[in-house]
C-alpha positions as CSV (number, residue, x, y, z in Angstrom):
1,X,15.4,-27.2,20.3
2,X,13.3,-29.9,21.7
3,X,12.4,-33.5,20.4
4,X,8.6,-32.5,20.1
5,X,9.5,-28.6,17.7
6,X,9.7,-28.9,14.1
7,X,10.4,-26.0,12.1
8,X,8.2,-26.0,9.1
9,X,9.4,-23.3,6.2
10,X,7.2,-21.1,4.4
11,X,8.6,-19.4,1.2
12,X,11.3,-17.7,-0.1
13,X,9.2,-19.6,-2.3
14,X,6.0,-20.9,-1.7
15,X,2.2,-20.9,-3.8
16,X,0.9,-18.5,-1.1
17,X,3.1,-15.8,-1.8
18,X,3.4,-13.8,-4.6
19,X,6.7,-12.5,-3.9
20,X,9.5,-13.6,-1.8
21,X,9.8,-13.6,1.8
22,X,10.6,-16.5,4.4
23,X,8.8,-17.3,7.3
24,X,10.1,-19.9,9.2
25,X,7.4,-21.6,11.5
26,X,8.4,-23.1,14.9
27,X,5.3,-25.9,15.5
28,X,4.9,-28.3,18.3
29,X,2.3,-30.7,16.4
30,X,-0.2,-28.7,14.3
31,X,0.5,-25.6,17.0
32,X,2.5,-22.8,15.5
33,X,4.6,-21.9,18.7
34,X,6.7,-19.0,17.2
35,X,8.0,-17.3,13.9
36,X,10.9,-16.0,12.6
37,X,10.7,-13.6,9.4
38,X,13.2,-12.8,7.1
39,X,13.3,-9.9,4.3
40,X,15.8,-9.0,2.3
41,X,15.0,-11.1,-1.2
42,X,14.0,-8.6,-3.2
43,X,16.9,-5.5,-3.4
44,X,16.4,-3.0,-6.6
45,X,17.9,-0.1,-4.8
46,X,14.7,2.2,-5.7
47,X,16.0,5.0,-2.6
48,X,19.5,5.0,-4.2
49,X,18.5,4.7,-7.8
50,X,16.7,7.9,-6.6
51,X,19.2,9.7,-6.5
52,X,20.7,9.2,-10.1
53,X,17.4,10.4,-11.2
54,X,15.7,14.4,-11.9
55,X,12.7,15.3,-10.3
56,X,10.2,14.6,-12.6
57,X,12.1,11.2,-13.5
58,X,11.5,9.9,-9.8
59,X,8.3,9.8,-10.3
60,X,8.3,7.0,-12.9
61,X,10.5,5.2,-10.5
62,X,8.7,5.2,-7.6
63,X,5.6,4.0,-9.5
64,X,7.5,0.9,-9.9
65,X,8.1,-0.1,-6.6
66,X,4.6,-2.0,-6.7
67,X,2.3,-2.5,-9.5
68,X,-0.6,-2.2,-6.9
69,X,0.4,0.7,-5.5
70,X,1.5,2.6,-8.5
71,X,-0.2,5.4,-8.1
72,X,0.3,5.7,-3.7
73,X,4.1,5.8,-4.3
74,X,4.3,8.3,-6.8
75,X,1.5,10.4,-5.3
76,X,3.0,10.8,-1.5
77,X,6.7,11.5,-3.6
78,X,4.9,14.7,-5.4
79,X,3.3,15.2,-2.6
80,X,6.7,15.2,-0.4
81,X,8.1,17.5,-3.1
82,X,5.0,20.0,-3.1
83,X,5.7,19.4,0.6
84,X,9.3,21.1,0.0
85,X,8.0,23.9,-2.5
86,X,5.1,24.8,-0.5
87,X,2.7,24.7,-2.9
88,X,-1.0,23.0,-3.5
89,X,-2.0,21.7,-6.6
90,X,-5.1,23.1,-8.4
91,X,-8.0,21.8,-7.0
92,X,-9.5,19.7,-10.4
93,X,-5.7,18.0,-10.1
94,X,-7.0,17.1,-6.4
95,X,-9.7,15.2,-7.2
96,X,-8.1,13.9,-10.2
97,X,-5.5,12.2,-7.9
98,X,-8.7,11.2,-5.4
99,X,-10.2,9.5,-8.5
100,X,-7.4,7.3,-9.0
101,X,-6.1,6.7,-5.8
102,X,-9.5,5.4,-4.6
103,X,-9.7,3.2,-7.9
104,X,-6.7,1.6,-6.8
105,X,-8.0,1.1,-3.8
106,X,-11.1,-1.0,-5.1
107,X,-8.6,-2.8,-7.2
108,X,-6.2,-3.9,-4.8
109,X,-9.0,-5.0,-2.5
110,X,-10.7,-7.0,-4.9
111,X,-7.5,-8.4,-6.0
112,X,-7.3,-9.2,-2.2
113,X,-10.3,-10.3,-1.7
114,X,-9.9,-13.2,-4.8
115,X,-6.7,-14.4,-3.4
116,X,-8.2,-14.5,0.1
117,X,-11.0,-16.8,-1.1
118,X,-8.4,-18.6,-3.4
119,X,-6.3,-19.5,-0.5
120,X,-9.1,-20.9,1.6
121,X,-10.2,-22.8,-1.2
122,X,-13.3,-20.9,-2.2
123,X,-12.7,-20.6,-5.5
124,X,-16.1,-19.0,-6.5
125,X,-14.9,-15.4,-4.5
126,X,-12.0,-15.6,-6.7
127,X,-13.8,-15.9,-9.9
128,X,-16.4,-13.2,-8.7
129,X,-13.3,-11.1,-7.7
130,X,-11.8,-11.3,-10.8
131,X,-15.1,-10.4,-13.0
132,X,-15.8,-7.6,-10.6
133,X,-12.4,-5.9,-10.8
134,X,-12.1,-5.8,-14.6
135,X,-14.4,-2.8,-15.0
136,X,-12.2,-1.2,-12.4
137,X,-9.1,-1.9,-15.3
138,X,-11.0,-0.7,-17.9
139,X,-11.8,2.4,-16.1
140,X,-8.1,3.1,-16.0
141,X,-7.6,2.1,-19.2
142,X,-10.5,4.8,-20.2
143,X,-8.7,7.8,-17.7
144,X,-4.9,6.8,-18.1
145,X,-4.4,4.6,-21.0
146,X,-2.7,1.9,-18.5
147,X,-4.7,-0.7,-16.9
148,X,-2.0,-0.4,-14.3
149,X,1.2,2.0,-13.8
150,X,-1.2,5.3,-14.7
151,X,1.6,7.9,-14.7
152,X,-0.8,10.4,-13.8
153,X,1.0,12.1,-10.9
154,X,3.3,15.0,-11.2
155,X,5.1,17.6,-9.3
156,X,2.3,20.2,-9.0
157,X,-0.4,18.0,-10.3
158,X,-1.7,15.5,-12.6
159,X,-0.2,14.8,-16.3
160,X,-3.6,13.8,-17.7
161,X,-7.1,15.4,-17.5
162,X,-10.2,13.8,-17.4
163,X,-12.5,14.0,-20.5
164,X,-16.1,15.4,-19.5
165,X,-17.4,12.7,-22.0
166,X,-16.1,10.0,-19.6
167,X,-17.8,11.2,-16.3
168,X,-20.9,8.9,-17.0
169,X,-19.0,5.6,-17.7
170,X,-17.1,6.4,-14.6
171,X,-20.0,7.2,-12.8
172,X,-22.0,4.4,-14.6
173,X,-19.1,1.7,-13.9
174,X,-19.2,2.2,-10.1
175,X,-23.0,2.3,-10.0
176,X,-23.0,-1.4,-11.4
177,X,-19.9,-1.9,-8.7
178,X,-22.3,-1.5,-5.9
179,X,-24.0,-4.9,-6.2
180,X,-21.0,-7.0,-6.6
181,X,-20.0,-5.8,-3.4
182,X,-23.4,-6.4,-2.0
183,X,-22.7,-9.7,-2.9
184,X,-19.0,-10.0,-1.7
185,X,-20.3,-8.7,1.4
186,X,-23.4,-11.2,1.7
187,X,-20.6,-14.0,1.1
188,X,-18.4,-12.7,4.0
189,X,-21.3,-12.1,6.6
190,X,-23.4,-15.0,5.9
191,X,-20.9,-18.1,4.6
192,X,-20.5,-20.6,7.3
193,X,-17.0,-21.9,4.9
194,X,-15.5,-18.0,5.4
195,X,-16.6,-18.1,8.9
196,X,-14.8,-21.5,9.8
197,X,-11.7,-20.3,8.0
198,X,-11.2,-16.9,9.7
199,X,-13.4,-16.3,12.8
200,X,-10.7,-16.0,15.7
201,X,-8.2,-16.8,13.1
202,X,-4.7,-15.0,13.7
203,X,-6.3,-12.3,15.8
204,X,-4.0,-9.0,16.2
205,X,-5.4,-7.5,19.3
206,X,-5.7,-3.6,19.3
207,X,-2.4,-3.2,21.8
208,X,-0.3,-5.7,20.2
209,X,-1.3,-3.5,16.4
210,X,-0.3,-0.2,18.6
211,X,2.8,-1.8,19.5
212,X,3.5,-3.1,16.2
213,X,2.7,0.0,14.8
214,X,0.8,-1.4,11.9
215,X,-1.0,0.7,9.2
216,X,-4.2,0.3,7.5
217,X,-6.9,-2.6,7.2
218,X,-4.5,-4.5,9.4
219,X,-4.9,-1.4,11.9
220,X,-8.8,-0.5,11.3
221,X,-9.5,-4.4,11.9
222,X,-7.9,-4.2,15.5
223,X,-10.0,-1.6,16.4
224,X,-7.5,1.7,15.4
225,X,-9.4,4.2,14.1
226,X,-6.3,5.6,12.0
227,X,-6.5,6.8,8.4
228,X,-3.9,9.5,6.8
229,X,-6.6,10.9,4.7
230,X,-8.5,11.5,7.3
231,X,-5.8,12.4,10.3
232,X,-3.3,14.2,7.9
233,X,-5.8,15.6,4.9
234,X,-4.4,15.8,1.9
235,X,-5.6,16.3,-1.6
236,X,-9.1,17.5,-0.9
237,X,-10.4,14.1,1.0
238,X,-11.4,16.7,3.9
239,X,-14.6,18.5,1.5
240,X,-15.6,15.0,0.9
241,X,-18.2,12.9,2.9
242,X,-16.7,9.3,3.7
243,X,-16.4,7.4,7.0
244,X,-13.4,5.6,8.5
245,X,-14.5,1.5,8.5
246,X,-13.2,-0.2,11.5
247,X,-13.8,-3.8,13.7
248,X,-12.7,-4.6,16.9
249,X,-11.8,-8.3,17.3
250,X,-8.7,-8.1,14.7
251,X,-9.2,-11.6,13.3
252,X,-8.7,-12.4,9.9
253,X,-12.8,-12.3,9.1
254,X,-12.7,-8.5,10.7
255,X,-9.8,-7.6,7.9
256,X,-11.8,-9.0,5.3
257,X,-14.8,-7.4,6.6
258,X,-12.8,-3.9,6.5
259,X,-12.1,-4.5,3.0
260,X,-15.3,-5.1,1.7
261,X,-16.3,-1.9,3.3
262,X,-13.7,0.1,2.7
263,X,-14.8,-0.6,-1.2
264,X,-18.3,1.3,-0.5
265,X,-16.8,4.0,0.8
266,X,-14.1,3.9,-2.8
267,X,-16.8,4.1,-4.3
268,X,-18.8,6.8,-2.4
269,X,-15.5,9.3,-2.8
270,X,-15.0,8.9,-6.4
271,X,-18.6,9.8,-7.5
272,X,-18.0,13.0,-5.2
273,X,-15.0,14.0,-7.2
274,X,-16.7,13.6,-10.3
275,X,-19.8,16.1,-9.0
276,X,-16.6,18.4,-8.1
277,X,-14.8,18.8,-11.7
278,X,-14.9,22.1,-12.3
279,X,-13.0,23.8,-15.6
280,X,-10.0,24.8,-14.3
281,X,-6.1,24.1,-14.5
282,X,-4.5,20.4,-13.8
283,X,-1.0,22.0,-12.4
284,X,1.0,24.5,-11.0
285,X,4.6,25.1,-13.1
286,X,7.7,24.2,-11.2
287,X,10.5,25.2,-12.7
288,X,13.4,24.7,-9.8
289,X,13.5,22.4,-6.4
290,X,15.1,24.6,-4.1
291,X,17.2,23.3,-1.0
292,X,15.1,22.0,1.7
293,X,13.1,18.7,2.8
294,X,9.4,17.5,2.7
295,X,7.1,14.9,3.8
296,X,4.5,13.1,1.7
297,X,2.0,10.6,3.3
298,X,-1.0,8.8,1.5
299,X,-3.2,6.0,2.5
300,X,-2.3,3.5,0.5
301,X,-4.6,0.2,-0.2
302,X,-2.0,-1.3,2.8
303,X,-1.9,1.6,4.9
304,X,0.0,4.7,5.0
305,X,3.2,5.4,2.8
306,X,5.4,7.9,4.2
307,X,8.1,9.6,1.3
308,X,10.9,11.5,2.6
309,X,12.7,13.9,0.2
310,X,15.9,16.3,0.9
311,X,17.3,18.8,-1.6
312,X,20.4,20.6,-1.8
313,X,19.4,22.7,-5.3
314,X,20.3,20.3,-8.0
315,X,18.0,18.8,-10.2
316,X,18.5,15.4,-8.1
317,X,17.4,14.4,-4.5
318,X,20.2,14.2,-2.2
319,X,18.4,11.8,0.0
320,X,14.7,10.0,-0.3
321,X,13.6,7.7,1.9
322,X,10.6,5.6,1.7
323,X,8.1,4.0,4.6
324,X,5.8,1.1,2.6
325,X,2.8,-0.2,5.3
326,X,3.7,-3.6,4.9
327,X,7.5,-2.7,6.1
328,X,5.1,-2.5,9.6
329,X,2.6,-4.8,9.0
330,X,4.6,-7.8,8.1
331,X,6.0,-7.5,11.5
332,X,2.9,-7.9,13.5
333,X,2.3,-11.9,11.8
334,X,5.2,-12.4,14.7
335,X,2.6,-11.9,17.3
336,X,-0.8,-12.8,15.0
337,X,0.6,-16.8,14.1
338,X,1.4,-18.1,17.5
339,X,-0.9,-20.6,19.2
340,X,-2.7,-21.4,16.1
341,X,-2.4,-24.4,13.7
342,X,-0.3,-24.8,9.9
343,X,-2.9,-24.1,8.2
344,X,-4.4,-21.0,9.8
345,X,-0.6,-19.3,10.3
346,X,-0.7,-19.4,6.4
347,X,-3.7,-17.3,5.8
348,X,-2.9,-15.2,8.6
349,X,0.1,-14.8,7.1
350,X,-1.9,-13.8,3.7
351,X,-4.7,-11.3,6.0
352,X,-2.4,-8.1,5.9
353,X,-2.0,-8.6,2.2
354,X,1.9,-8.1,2.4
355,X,3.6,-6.4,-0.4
356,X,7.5,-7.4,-0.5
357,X,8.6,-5.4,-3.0
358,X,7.3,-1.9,-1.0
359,X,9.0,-3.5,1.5
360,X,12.6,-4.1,0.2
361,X,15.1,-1.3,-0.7
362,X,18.1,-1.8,-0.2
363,X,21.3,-1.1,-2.3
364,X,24.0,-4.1,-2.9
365,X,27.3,-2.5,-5.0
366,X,29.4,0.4,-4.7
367,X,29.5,2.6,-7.6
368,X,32.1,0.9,-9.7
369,X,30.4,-2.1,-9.1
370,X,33.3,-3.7,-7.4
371,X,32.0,-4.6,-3.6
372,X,28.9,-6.6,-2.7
373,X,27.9,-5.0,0.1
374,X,26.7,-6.7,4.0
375,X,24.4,-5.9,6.0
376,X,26.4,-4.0,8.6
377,X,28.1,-2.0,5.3
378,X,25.0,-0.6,4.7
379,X,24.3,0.9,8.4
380,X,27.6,2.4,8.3
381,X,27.4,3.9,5.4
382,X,23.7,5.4,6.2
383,X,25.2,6.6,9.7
384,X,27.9,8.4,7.4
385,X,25.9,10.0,5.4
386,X,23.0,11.2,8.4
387,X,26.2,12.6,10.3
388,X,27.5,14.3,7.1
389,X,23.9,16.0,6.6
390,X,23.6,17.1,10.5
391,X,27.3,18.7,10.1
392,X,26.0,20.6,6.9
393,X,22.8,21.8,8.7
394,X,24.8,23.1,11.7
């Protein structure tokens, strides 16, 4: 390495991140001229844990492998399951499910949002954040009992029902939700401070987020027009009238902007479902998981979460797998950091709201506890295991 290259480190530790992950920054002055990224600080094992668990207790695990995302997890794993059974919930369970997923939605978006202004040291979007998104808590609160991990989803449908009393205060809540984002969005388009900050910031252009294969607001803001609930329905998102929200200059302003957006739309999908609650039932009984695999995708906050489940008749999965957007999205900061300074690399860094913990899943010891394992272990053993399932599908 040159004289004139410094490596400057961001985390495994670091005030920007809420979670670890290290990014180390190769700078020629102020000028970030490359990145390395390293995972792998955050192992709990959630795909092997899986299968120590029954059906109905994966759920509860899942739902744990990010408090933001505790209800996308859970939802595409019954959803992967159903997947298997071939089944569809009822439809009130549906739009039960919409309901909560597209609260989560506003929530992590706020949440977002709050940090985003936090970081670039407009603290006044992080105080409006905040005050906006506690309604959003205590509508959970009102529907689940949790103000986060809701344990509504299940195998067939939802655990809970939604009281007919409470359709006003959730209808009520987001009514009063509309002008706080009018303002958020006021702030975003009109704030010289925000525009400074991220205008041309850490721009992802729409073939470098192809190529990268990134998912969500990271994807809409470079100009892809992809969305599960609207390319792969599920639930009932395809009877309900909501638009797509995407920019085209992938900056760090245009995935704010998406946010902000995307919130209206949140909003303009729950109210539907509410108008749709019919009397009716919330599941379907499963008794038995025959053997066979599934699929389950949802479009989470990040982007789309893919769930992979295989059965061989027991009441455990033989094999689950799990896709988290950031696992993709992450990726892309190799290409969006380069050529700008320090301090924009960090809030690029921050733009495509990274969740580690989705991210990492990996499984250290052997069953008796005895061998830590590498890197390289793990591959094998995953190539074992594929080759063992292609011989028993033969």
């Amino acid at each position: 390495m040159s004289k004139e290259r410094k490596i400057i480190p961001i985390g495994p530790y670091h005030p920007l991140q809420e979670e670890p992950e290290f990014f180390r920054l190769i700078v020629e002055g102020e000028k970030v001229i490359d990145v390395d990224i390293e995972i792998g600080y955050n192992h709990r094992g959630i795909e092997k844990l899986s299968e120590t668990k029954h059906w109905d207790q994966v759920t509860f695990l899942v739902e744990r492998i990010c408090g933001i995302c505790s209800t996308s997890h859970p939802l595409a794993y019954v959803l992967a399951v159903e997947d298997l059974l071939g089944i569809k919930p009822p439809p009130r369970a549906s739009f039960i499910r919409m309901i909560i997923a597209e609260l989560e939605r506003i929530h992590s978006h706020l949440l977002w949002l709050g940090l985003a202004g936090h970081f670039i040291g407009y603290n006044t979007v992080w105080m409006w954040a905040w005050k906006a998104r506690e309604p959003v808590l205590d509508l959970f609160e009102l529907i689940t009992g949790n103000r986060n991990h809701y344990a509504m989803m299940k195998i067939g449908g939802v655990r809970r029902d939604i009281k007919e009393e409470d359709y006003s205060v959730i209808k009520k809540t987001i009514k009063e939700l509309y002008p706080q984002l009018d303002l958020f969005k006021k702030a975003v388009r009109d704030d010289p401070v925000i525009h400074k900050r991220t205008k041309g910031v850490g721009v992802l252009t729409k073939q470098e987020a192809i190529s990268y294969g990134v998912a969500g607001p990271t994807a809409r803001a470079s100009g892809l027009k992809i969305d599960v609930r609207r390319d792969e329905p599920y639930c009932l998102y395809e009877e309900i009238d909501w638009q797509v929200i995407t920019t085209e200059k992938g900056d760090v302003y245009d995935k704010i902007l998406v946010r902000v957006l995307e919130m209206y739309e949140s909003c303009r999908i729950i109210e539907q479902c509410v108008d749709r609650l019919k009397p009716g039932p919330i599941e379907v009984e499963v008794r038995e998981i025959p053997p066979g695999e599934g699929i389950g995708r949802a479009e989470a906050p990040r982007g789309e979460v893919f769930h992979y489940i295989r059965s061989d008749g027991t009441n455990q999965p033989v094999r689950h797998k799990v896709r988290a957007p950031s696992y993709m999205n992450v990726a892309s900061n190799k290409f969006a950091v380069k050529g700008y300074s320090i301090s924009d690399a960090a809030i690029t860094l921050a733009a495509v709201d990274p969740c580690y913990c989705c991210t990492e899943r990996a499984v250290a010891y052997n069953k008796n506890r005895e061998k830590i394992f590498t890197g390289q272990d793990l591959i094998k053993l995953s190539q074992e295991k594929t080759k063992k399932l292609e011989a028993e599908l033969k």
